[in-house]
C-alpha positions as CSV (number, residue, x, y, z in Angstrom):
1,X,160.5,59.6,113.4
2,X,162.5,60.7,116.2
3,X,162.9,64.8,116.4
4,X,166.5,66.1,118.0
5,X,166.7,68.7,120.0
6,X,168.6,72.2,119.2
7,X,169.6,74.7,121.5
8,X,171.5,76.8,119.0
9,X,169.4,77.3,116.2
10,X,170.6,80.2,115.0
11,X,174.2,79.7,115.5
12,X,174.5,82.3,117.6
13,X,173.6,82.2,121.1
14,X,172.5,85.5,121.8
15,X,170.1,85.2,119.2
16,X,168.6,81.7,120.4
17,X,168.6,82.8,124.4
18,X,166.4,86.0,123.5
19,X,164.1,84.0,121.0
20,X,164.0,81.8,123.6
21,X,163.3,83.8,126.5
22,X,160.2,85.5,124.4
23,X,157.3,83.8,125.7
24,X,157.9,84.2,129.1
25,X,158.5,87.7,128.2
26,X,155.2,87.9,126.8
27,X,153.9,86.4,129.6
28,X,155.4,88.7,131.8
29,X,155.0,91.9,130.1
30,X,151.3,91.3,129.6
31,X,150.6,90.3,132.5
32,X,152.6,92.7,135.1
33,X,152.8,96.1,132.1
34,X,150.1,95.9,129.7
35,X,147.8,94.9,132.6
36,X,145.8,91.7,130.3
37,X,143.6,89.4,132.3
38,X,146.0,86.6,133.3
39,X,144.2,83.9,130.8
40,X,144.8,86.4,128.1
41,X,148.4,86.5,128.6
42,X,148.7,83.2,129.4
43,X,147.1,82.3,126.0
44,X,149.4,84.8,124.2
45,X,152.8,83.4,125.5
46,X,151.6,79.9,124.7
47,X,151.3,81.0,121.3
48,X,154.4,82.6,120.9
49,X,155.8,79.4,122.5
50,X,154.0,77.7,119.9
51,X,155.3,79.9,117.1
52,X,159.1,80.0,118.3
53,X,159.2,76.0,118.6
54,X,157.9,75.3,115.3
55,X,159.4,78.1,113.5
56,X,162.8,78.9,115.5
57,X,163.7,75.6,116.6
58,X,162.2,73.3,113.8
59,X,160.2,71.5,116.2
60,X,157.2,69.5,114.0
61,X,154.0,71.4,114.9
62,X,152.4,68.6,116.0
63,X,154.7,67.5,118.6
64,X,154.6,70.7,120.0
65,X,150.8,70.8,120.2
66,X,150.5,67.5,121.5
67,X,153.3,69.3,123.9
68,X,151.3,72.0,124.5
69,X,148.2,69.4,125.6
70,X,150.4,67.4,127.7
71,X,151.2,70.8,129.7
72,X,147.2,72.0,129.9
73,X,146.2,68.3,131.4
74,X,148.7,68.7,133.6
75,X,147.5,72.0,135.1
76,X,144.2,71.0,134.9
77,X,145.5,67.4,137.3
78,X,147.3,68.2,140.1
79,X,147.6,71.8,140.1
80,X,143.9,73.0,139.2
81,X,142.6,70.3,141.3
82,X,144.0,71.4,144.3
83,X,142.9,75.2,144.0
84,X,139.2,74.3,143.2
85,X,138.8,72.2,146.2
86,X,140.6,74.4,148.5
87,X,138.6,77.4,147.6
88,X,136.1,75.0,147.9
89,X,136.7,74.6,151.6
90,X,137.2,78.0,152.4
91,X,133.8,78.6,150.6
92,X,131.9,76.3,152.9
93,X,133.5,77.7,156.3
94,X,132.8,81.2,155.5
95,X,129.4,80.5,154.2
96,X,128.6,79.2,158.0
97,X,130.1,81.7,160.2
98,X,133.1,79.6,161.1
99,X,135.9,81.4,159.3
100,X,134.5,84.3,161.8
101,X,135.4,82.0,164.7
102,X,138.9,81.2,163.1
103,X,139.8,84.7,162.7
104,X,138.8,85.6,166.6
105,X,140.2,82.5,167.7
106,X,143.8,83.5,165.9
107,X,143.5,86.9,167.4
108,X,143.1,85.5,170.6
109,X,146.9,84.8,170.2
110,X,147.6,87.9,169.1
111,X,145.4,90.8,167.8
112,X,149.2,92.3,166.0
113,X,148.9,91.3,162.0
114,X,152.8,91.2,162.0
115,X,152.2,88.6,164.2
116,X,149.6,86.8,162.5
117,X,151.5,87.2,159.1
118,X,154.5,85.3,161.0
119,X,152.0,82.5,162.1
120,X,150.0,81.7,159.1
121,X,152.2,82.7,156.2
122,X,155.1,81.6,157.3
123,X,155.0,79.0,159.8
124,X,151.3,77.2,159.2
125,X,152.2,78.0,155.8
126,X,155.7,75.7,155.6
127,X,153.9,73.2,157.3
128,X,151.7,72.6,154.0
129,X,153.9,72.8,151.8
130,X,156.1,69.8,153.4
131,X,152.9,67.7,153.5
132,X,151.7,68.7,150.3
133,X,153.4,71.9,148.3
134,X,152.5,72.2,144.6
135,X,150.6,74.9,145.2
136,X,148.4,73.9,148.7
137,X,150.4,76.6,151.1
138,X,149.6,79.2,149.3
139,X,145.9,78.6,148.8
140,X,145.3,77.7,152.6
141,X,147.5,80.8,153.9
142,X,146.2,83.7,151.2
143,X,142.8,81.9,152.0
144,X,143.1,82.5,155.8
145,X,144.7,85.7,155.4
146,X,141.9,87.4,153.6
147,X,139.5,85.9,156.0
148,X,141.2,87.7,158.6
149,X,140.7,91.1,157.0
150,X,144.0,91.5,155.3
151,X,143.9,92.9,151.8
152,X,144.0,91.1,148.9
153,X,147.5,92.4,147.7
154,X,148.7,91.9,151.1
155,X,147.5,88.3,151.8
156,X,148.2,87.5,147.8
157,X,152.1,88.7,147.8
158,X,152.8,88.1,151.4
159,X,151.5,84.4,151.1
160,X,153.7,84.3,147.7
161,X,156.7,85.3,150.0
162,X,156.2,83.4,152.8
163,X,156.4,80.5,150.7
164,X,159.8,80.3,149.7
165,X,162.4,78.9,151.9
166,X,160.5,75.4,152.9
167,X,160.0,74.7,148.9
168,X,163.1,72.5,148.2
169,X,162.0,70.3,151.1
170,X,158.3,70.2,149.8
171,X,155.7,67.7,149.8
172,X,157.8,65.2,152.0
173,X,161.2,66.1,150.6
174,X,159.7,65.5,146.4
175,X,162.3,68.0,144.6
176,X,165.6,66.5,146.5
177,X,164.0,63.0,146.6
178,X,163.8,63.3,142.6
179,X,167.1,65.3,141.8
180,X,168.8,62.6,143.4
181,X,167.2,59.7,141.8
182,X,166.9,61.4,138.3
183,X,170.6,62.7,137.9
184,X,172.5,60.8,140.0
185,X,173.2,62.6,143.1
186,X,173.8,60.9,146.6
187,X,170.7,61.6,148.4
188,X,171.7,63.0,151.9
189,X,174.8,64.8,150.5
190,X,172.1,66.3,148.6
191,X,169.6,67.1,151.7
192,X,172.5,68.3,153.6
193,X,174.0,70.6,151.4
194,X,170.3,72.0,151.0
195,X,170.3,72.3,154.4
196,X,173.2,74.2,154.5
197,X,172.2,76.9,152.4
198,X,168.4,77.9,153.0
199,X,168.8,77.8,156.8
200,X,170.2,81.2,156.4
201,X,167.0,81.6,154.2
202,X,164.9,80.7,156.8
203,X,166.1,82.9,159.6
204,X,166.0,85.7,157.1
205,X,162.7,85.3,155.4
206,X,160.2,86.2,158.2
207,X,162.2,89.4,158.7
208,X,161.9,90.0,155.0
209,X,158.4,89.2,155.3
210,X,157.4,91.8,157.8
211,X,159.4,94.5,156.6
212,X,157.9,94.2,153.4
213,X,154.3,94.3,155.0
214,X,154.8,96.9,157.6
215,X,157.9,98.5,156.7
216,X,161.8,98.8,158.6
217,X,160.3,100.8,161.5
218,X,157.2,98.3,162.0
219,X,159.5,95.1,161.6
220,X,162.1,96.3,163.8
221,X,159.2,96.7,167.1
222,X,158.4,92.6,166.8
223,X,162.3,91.2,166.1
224,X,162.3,89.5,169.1
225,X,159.1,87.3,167.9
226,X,160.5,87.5,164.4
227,X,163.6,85.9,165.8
228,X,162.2,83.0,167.5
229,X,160.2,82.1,164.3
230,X,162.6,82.0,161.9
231,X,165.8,80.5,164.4
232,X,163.6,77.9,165.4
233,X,162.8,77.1,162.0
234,X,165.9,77.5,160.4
235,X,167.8,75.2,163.5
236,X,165.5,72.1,162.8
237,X,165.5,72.5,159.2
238,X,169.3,72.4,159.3
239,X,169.5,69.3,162.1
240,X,166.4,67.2,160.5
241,X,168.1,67.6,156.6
242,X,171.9,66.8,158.1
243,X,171.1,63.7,160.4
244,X,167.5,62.5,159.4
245,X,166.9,63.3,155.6
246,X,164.7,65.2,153.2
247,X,161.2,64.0,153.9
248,X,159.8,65.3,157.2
249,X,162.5,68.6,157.1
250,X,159.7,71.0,156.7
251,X,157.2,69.5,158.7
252,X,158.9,69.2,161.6
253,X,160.7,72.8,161.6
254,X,157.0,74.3,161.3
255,X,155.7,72.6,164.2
256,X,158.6,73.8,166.0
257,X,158.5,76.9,164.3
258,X,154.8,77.5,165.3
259,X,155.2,76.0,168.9
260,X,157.9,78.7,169.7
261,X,156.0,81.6,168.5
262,X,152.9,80.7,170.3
263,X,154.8,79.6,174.0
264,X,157.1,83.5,173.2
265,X,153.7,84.9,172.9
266,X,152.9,84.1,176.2
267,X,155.3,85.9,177.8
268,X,156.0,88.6,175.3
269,X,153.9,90.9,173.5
270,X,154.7,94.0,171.3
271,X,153.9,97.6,172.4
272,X,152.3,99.1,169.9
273,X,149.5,96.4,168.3
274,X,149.7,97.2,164.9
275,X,146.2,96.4,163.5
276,X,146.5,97.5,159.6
277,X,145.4,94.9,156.8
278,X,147.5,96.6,154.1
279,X,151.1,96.8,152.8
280,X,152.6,99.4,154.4
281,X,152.0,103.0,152.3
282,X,149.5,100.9,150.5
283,X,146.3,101.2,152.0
284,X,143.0,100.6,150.3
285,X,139.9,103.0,150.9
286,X,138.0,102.3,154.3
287,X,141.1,100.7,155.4
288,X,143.4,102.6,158.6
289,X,145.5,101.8,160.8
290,X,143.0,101.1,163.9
291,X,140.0,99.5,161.5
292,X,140.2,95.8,163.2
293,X,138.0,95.6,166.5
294,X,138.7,93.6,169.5
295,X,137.9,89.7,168.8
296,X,134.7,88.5,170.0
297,X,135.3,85.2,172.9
298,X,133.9,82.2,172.0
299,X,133.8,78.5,174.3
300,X,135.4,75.8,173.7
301,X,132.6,73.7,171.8
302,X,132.8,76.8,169.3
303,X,136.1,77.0,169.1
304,X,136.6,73.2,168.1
305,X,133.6,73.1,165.5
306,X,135.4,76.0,163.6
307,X,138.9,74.3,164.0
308,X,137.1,71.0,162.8
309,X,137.6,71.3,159.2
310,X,140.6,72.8,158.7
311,X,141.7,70.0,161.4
312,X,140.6,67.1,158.9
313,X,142.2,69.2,156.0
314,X,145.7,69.0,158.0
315,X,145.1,65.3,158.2
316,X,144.1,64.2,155.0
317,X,146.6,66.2,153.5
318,X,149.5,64.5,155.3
319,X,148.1,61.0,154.8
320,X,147.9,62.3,150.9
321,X,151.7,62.9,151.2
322,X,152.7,60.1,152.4
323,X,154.7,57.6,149.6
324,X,152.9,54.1,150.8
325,X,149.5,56.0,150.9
326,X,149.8,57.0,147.6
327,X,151.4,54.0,146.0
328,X,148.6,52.1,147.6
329,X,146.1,55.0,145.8
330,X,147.9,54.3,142.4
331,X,146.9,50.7,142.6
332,X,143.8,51.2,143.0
333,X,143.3,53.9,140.2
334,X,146.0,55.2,138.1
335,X,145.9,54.8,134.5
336,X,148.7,56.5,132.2
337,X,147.9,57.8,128.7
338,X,151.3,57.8,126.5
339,X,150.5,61.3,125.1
340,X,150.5,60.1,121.0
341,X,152.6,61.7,118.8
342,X,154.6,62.9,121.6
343,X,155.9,60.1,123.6
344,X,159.7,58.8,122.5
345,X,159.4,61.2,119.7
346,X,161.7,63.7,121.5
347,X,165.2,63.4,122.2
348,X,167.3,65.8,124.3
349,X,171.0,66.0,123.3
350,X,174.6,66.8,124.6
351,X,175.1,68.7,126.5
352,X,172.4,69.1,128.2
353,X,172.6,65.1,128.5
354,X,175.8,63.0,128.1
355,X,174.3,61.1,126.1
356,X,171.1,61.4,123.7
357,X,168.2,60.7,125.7
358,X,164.7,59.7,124.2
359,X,161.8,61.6,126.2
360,X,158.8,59.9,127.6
361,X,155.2,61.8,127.4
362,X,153.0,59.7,129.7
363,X,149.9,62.0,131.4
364,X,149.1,59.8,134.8
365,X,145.4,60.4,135.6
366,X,146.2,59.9,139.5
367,X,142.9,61.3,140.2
368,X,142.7,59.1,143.6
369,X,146.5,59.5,144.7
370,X,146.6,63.8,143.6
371,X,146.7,66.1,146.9
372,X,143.5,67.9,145.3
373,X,141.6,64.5,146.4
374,X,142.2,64.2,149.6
375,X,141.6,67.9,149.9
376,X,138.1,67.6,148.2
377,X,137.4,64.4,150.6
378,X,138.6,67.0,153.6
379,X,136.0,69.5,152.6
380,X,133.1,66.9,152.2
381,X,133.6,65.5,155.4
382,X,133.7,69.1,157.2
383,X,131.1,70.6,155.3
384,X,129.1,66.5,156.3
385,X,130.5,68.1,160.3
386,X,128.7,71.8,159.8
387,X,125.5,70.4,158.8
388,X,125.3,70.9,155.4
389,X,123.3,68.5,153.2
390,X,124.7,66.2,150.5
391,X,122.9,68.2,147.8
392,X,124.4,71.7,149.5
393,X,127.4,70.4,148.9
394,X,127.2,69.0,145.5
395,X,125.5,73.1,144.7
396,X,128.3,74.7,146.6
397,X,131.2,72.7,144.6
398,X,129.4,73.8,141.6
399,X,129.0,76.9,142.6
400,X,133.2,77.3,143.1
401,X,133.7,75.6,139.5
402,X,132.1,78.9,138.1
403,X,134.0,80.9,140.5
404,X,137.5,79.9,140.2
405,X,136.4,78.9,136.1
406,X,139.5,81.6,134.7
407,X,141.8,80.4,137.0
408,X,141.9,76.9,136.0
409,X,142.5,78.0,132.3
410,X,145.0,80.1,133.2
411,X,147.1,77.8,134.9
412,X,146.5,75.5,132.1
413,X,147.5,77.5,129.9
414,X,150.8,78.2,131.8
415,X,152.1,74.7,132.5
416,X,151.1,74.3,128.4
417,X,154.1,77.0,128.2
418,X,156.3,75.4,130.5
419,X,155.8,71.7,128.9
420,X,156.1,72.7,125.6
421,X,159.4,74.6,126.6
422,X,160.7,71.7,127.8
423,X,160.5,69.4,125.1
424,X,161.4,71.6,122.4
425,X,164.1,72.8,124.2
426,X,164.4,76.5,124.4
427,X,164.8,76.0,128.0
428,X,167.7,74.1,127.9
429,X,168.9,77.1,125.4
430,X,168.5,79.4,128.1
431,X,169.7,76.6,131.1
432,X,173.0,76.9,128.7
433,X,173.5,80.9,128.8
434,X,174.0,80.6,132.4
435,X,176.1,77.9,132.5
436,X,178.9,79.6,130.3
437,X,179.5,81.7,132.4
438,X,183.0,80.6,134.1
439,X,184.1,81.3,137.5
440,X,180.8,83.4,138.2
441,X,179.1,80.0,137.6
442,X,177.8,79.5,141.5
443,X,175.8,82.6,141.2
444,X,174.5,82.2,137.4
445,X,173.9,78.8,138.0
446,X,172.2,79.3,141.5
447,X,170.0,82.0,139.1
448,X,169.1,78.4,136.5
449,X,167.2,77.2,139.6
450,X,165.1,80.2,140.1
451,X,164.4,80.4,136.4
452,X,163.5,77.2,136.3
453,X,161.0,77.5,139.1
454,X,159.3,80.9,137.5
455,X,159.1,78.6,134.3
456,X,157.4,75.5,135.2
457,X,155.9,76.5,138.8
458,X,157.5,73.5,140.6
459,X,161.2,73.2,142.3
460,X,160.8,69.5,141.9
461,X,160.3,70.6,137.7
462,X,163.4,72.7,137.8
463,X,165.6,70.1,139.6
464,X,164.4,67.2,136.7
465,X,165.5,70.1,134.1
466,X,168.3,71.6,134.9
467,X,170.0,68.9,137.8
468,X,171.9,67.0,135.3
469,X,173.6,70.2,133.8
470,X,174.3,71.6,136.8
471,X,176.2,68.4,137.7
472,X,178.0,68.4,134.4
473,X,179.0,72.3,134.4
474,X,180.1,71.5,138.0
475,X,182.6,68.7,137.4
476,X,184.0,70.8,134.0
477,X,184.4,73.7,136.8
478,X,186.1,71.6,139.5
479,X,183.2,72.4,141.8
480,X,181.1,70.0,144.0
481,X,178.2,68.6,142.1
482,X,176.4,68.8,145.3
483,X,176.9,72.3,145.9
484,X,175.3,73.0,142.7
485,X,173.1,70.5,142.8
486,X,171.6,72.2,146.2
487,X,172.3,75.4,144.2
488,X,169.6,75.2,141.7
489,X,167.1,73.6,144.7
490,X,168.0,76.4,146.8
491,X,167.9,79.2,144.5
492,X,164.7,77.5,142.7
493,X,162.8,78.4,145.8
494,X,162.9,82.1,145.3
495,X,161.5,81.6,141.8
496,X,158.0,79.7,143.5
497,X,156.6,83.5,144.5
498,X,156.7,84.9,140.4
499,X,155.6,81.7,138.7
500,X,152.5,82.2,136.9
501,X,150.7,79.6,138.6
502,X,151.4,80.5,142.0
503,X,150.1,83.8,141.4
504,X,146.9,82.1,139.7
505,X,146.3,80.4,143.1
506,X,146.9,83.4,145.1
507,X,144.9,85.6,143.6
508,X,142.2,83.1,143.3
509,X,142.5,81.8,146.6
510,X,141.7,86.0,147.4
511,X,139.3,86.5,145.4
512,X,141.1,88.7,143.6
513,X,140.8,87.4,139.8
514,X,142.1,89.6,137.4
515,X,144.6,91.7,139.6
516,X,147.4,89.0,139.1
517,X,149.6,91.6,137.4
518,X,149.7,93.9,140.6
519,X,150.8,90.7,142.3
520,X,153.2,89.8,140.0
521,X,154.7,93.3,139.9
522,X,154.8,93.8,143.6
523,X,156.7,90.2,144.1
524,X,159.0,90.6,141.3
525,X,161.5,92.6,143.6
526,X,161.3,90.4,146.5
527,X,162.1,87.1,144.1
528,X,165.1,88.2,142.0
529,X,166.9,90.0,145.2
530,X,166.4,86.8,147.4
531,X,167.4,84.4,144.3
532,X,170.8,87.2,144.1
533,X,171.6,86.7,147.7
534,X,171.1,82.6,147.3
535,X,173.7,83.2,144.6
536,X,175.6,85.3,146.8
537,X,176.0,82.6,149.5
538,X,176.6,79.6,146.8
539,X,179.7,81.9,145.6
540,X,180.8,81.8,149.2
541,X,180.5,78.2,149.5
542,X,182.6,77.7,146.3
543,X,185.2,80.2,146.8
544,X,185.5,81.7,150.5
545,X,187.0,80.1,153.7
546,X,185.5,79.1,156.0
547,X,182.2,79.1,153.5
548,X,183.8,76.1,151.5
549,X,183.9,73.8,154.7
550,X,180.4,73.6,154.2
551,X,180.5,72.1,150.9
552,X,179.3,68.3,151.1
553,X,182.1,67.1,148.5
């Protein structure tokens, strides 16, 4: 028998949005107040998930545990895939002494970690995400960073911030490429209103991001390389989404982006080398402001061995991205398992849908065709290049299962929350607070995005979850379904740096398991205060000339 969805159950919406809202809250509170291990509070917001869609919204209690199930085998495949064999990487080149040669080789470029920050988290960083996102940028940059002698909370929240404005463009344009095709939207109004919007975003963000690493004082000495970075990137992301399309927007901009920092560099240095590891006024013991030597020179034949891996990672992860390649993956191995007593049991109602909508639970073992894969072949190959033996290998993977062993629960756990959200639908109940909100709509629903983002980890998530209501509260509003559209894209981003599963990856891509509410609580400001100002320029676009010429009608 078919179970509708409510998003009222209570009759009374205040009621419903804060019963709704109170697993993430546990979550939250848990994790960044009460200071629990992250699986802990992972596990206790999936239970009060569990207990607030069976008891509050009537939801059978095996639907929502076979809910619940779809969400863990989803973290486990893609997202836990991909941060085990990353980690496994980075395992194997520090192990040998090349992540050594990689750290002297970057501060050969420039020994200032403002610098540095600008290059890896931001720029090297964007460039993943467009081949691969769902998590990869952040494990190869916080990674890098803390094999470069940043520290952890550093290289953890800076990585989570650097990762923002290249999201809605992610692996090969995924989140605008699926807005469009699930709700309707044309798909380069869509791309171009996007790139309207986060170009602004991307000239900011690298300023944002080493100010909040080195402060106003310690930002304002490298603008001129902070400029370059984030005009470069922001002028090809806005030309490539206008006049080519969504799938190569971010990485083109960060090979341009990178380019133009290294060729400024050449010519233009900063004064002061600023050589600190730690957040500004955050400094850990036997950490100062001098405590980074000189980097030692290596040749050429060095040089190339160290880049080698990392090298094939770049490559395999593109090919991974790329829609034939993994079409031609899916053939070959790709079996989907209708999740039972789920699948077209669920059906989502107006108005969160025009019209009642059966929902599909299908998990897609797409163990071949997932980024993870190609990642994990990446490793084997390099670690085959350093001279490591089949059976060190085999050890060493084992070895990073046990590591990274609470990580993959928690993230588990967490897309368990956010699945089972979804089809009971308490998010929609809180999709619908914000979109009564009248004329203040642009910002509220810019602000759907981002909590759709921090809900289910993935801007491609939030777009299949809240696109069609956006498009719907748009056209009751007399607004521009693609404006709001790019909207919850756009302000989605800013929601990737607090998601639980991001900070899961960054803190185990650190080595820094257990300190995820530090992260989470030193983020937290940086996400909702970008996410405001996204709403900020969306209520320009709707309201204020010569803003609304932008709007892709």
């Amino acid at each position: 028998m078919i179970w509708q969805q409510i998003y009222d159950p209570f009759h009374n919406m205040v009621i419903s949005t804060l019963l709704a809202a109170l697993p993430v809250v546990v979550l939250l509170v848990g994790l960044g107040f009460l200071r629990w291990k992250a699986h802990i509070a992972a596990a206790a917001g999936l239970i009060t998930a569990l207990v607030i869609s069976i008891f509050a919204y009537g939801m059978p209690a095996g639907l929502a545990a076979n809910a619940a199930f779809l969400g863990i085998l989803t973290g486990l495949l893609p997202i836990g895939w991909i941060v085990l064999n990353i980690i496994f990487l980075y395992q194997l080149t520090e192990k040998n002494g090349n992540f050594k040669i990689i750290q002297d080789s970057i501060a050969g470029v420039t020994q200032d970690r403002r610098l540095q920050l600008l290059l890896i988290a931001f720029a090297f960083g964007a460039f993943f995400e467009g081949a691969a996102g769902f998590g990869t940028p952040v494990a190869v940059t916080a990674a890098i960073l803390i094999g470069l002698g940043f520290s952890p909370l550093a290289a953890s929240g800076l990585s989570l911030i650097g990762n923002t404005a290249p999201v809605a463009f992610g692996a090969l344009g995924t989140p605008v490429l699926t807005l469009a095709k699930v709700h309707g939207y044309d798909v380069m109004a869509l791309s171009a209103m996007i790139g309207r919007q986060l170009p602004f975003f991307s000239l900011l963000i690298p300023f944002w991001l080493i100010w909040a690493f080195a402060g106003r004082k310690g930002m304002w000495d490298v603008w001129p390389a902070i400029l370059v970075t984030g005009a470069s990137f922001a002028i090809s992301q806005f030309l490539v989404s206008n006049y080519i399309g969504p799938e190569l927007v971010d990485v083109i901009s960060s090979l341009v982006s990178m380019s133009a920092l290294v060729l400024f560099l050449r010519i233009w240095q900063p004064k002061t080398i600023w050589t600190s590891v730690s957040l500004k006024g955050r400094h850990h013991e036997g950490e100062s402001a001098q405590s980074v030597s000189a980097p030692q020179k290596h040749d050429s034949a060095a040089l190339i061995r160290a880049w080698t891996p990392w090298f094939i990672l770049t490559v395999f992860v593109f090919l991974w991205g790329l829609p034939p390649v993994k079409v031609w993956l899916n053939g070959l191995f790709s079996p989907a398992f209708p999740i039972h007593g789920l699948h077209q049991l669920v059906q989502k109602m107006p108005p969160v849908v025009k019209m009642p909508k059966v929902e599909d639970a299908v998990y897609s073992f797409s163990l071949l065709s997932a980024t993870g894969t190609g990642i994990l072949l990446a490793a084997f190959v390099g670690g085959l290049i350093m001279k490591y033996s089949p059976w060190q290998l085999v050890k060493n993977f084992g070895g990073t299962i046990w590591l990274v062993r609470f990580s993959l629960l928690t993230i588990a756990l967490m897309l368990g929350i956010g699945t089972l959200t979804r089809y009971s639908g308490s998010d929609s109940t809180l999709g619908l607070a914000f979109a009564n909100t009248g004329w203040l709509y642009p910002f509220f629903g810019t602000m759907m995005g981002w909590m759709g983002v921090a809900l289910t980890g993935s801007d491609t998530a939030s777009n299949v979850l809240f696109g069609g209501m956006q498009k719907v509260a748009a056209d009751q509003l007399g607004l521009s379904h693609n404006l709001m559209g790019a909207a919850n894209s756009s302000g989605g981003v800013m929601g990737k740096m607090i998601d639980a599963q991001s900070i899961v990856v960054a803190s185990t891509a650190t080595r820094w398991v257990n300190h995820e509410g530090e992260i989470l609580r030193y983020v937290f400001f940086h996400s909702i205060a970008l996410a405001s100002l996204v709403g900020f320029v969306v209520m320009l676009q709707a309201y204020v000339v010569p803003f609304t010429y932008m709007v892709v009608r």
